[in-house]
C-alpha positions as CSV (number, residue, x, y, z in Angstrom):
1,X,-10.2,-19.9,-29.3
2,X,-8.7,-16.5,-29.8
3,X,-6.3,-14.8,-28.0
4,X,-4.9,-18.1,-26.1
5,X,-1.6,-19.0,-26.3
6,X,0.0,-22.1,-27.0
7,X,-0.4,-23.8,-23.2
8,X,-4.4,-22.1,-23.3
9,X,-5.5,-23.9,-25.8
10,X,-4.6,-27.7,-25.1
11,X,-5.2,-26.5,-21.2
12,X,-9.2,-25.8,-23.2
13,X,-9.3,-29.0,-25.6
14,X,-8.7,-31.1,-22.1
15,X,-11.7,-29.3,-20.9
16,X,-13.5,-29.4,-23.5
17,X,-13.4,-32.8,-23.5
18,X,-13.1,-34.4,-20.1
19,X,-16.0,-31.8,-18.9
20,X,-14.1,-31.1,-14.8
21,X,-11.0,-31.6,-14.8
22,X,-8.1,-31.2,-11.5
23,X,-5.7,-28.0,-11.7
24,X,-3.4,-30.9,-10.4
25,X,-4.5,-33.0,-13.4
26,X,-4.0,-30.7,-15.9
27,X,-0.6,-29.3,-14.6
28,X,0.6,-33.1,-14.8
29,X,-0.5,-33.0,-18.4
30,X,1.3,-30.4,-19.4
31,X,4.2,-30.4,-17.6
32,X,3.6,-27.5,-15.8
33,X,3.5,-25.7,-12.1
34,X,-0.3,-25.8,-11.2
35,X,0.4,-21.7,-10.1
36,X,1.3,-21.5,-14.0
37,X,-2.3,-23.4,-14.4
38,X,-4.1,-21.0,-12.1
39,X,-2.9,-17.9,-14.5
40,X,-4.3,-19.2,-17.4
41,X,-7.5,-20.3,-15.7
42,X,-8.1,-16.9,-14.6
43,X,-7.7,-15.7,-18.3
44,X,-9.9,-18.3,-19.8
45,X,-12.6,-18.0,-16.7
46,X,-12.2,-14.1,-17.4
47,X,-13.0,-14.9,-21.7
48,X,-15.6,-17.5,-20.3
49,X,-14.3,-20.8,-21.7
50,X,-14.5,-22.2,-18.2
51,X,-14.8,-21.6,-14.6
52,X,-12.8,-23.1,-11.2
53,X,-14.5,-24.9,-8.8
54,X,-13.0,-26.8,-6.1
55,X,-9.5,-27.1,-7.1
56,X,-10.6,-28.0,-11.2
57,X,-12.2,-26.2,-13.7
58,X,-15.5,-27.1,-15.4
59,X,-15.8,-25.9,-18.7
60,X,-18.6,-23.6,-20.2
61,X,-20.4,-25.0,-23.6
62,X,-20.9,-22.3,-25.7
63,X,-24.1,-21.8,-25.9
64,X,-23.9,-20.7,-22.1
65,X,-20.7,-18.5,-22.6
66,X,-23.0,-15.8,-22.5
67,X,-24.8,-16.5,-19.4
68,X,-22.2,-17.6,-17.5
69,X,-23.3,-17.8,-13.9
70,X,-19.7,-15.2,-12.9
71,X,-22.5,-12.7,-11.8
72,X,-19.6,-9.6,-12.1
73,X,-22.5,-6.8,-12.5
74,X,-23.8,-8.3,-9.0
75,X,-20.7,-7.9,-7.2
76,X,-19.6,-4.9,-8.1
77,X,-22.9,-3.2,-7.0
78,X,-22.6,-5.3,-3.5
79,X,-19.0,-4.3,-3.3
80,X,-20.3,-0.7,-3.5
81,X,-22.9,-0.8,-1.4
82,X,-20.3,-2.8,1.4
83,X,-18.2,0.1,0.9
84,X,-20.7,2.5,1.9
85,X,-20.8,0.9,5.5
86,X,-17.6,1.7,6.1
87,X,-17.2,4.9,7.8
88,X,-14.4,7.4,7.8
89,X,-12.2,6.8,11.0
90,X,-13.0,2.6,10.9
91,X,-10.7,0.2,10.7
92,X,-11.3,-2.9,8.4
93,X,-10.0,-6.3,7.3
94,X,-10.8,-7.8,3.9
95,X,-10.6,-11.7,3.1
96,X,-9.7,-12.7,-0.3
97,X,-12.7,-13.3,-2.0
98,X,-14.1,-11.8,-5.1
99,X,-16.4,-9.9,-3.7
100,X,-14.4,-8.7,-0.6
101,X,-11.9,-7.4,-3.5
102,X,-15.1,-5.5,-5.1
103,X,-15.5,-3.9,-1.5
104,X,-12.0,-2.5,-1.5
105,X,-11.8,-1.0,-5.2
106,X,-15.1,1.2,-4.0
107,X,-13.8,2.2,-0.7
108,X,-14.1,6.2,-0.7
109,X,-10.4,7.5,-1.5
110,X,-11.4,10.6,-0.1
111,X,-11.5,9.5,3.7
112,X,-9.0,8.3,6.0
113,X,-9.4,4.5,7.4
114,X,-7.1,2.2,8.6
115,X,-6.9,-1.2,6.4
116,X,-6.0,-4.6,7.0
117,X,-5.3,-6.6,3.8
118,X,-4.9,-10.8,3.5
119,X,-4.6,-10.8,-0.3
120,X,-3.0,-9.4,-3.3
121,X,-5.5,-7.5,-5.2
122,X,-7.7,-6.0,-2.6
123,X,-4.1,-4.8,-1.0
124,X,-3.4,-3.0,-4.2
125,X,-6.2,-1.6,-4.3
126,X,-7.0,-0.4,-0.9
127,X,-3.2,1.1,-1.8
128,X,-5.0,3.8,-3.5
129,X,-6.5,5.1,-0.7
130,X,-3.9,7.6,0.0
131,X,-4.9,9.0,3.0
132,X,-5.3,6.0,4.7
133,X,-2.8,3.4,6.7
134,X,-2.8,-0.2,5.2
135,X,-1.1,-3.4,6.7
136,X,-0.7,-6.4,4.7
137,X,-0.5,-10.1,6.1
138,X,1.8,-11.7,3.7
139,X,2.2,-15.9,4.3
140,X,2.0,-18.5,1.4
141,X,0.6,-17.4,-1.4
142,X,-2.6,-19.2,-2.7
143,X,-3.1,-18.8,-6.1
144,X,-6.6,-19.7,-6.7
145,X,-7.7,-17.0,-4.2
146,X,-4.8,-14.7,-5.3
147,X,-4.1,-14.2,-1.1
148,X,-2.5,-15.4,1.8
149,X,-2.6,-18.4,4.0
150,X,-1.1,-20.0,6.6
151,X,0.4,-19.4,9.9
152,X,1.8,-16.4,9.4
153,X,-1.3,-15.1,7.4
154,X,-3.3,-16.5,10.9
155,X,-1.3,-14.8,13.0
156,X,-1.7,-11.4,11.5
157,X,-4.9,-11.4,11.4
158,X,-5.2,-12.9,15.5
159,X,-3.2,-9.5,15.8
160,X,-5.8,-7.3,14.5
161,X,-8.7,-5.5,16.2
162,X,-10.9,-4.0,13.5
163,X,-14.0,-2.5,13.5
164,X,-15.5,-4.3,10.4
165,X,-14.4,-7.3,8.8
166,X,-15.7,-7.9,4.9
167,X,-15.5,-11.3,3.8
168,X,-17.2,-13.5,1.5
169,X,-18.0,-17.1,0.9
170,X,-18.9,-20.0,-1.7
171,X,-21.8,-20.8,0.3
172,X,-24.4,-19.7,2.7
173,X,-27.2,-22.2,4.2
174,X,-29.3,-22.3,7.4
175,X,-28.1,-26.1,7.8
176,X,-24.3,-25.7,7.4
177,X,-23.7,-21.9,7.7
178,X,-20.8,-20.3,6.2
179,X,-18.7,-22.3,4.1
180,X,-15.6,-22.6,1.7
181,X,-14.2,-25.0,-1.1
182,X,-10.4,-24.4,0.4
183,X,-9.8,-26.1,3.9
184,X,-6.4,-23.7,4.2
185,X,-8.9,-20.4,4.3
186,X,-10.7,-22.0,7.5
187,X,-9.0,-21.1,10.1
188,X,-7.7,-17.9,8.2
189,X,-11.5,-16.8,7.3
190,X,-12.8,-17.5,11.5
191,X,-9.7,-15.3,12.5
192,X,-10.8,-12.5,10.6
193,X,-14.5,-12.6,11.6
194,X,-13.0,-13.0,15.4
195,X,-10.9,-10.1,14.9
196,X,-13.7,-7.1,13.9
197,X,-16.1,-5.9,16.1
198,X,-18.6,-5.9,12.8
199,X,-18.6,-8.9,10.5
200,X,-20.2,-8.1,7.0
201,X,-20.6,-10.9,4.9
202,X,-20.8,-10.1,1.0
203,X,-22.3,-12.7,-1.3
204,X,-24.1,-12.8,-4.4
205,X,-27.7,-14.4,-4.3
206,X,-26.2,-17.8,-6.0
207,X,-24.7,-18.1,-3.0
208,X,-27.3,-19.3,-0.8
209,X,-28.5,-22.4,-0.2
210,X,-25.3,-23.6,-1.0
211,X,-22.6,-25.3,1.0
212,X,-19.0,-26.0,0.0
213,X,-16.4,-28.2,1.6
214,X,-15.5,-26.7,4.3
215,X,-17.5,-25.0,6.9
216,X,-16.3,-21.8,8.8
217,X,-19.1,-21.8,11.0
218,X,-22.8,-20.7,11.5
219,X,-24.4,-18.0,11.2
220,X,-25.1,-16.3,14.3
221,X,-21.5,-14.2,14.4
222,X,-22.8,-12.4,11.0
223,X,-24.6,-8.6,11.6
224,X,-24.3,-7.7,8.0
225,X,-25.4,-9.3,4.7
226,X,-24.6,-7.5,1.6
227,X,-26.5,-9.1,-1.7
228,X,-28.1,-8.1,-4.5
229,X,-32.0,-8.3,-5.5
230,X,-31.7,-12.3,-6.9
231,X,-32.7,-13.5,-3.4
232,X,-36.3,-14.6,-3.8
233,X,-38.5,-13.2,-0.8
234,X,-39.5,-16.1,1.2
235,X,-35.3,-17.1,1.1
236,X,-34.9,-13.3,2.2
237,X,-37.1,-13.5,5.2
238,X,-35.6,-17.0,6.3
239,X,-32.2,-15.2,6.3
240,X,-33.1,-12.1,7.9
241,X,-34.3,-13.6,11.2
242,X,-30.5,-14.4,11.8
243,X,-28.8,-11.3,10.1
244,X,-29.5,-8.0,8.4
245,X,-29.8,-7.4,4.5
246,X,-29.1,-5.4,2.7
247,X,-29.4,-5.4,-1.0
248,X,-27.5,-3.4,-3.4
């Protein structure tokens, strides 16, 4: 356990031991705010001690630290290749998924766009595009997504007419479409497909077949799927009678 300080390593030891346990759970335990839980979740998940799921975190035995199913090379090459579709002169909104935020750190600084931002990190860095405009939702923040939420999150984004959306998701299935773990990102996550002429949906290939919670919708409003080459073919050509893919 290096590097963890002294609320990281009981936070780990209650991992360790229960297997899942409930950010709620654990900020109960140690008499903590859960936001305060979500910071050091993100730094154990980033040292691979555990990952978040749901509103808990599982932890990772470690003999799988290694292999740790984060798939960070993955996204980076679909955020790349997401960021090529966007061309100079579009507009675009990002959700606040991983992989949206991967999109937004590879935009080309060189060009002018127009950018709409609902969280933190993909604000900041879409910041760096200089010679572009960038509007920013604000709302309730929502730590486990590091974005915003809520009404006033919904109504920026009902405001916005873009000409691609990027989001992503924690599932993808032919039976239950697009889905998320975090019923507060619903309505939030159909506003922003409803609000761009172009809806590209970035997701790894662990991604499919899966469903979560809550369910955002089918997908027929999808044109664009960004994954990488972990699809197996027969899943790819299922998937590709409803959208285009594209793997990076």
């Amino acid at each position: 356990m290096l590097n963890l300080n002294l609320r990281q390593k009981p936070m780990l030891q209650i991992a360790e031991r229960e297997g899942e346990v409930a950010i709620k759970v654990l900020a109960d335990k140690l008499k903590v705010s859960e936001m305060t839980i979500y910071r050091d979740v993100d730094v154990l998940q980033e040292q691979r001690y555990l990952y978040k799921k749901r509103g808990a975190i599982v932890y990772i035995e470690n003999d799988d630290r290694a292999t740790a199913d984060f798939y960070a090379d993955e996204k980076r090459a679909i955020g790349i290749k997401a960021a090529s579709l966007i061309l100079e002169g579009q507009s675009g909104i990002f959700d606040n998924s991983t992989t949206a935020l991967e999109c937004a750190r590879f935009v080309d600084r060189s060009k002018k766009y127009t950018f709409y931002a609902t969280g933190m990190e993909s604000a900041a860095a879409l910041a760096a595009c200089d010679k572009s405009v960038l509007y920013c939702s604000g709302g309730y923040y929502f730590p486990a997504t590091g974005g915003y939420v809520g009404a006033q999150a919904e109504a920026f984004v009902a405001s916005v007419k873009a000409d691609v959306c990027i989001i992503g998701a924690s599932g993808i299935s032919l039976e239950d479409g697009i889905t998320t773990p975090y019923p507060m990102h619903t309505p939030l996550q159909k506003a922003i497909i409803a609000a761009a002429k172009t809806k590209i949906l970035v997701c790894d290939h662990s991604k499919f077949n899966k469903s979560a919670m809550e369910n955002i919708g089918d997908l027929s409003p999808i044109d664009i799927v960004v994954t990488d080459s972990g699809v197996p073919s027969d899943e790819y050509d299922k998937y590709a009678e409803y959208f285009n893919i594209i793997k990076a």
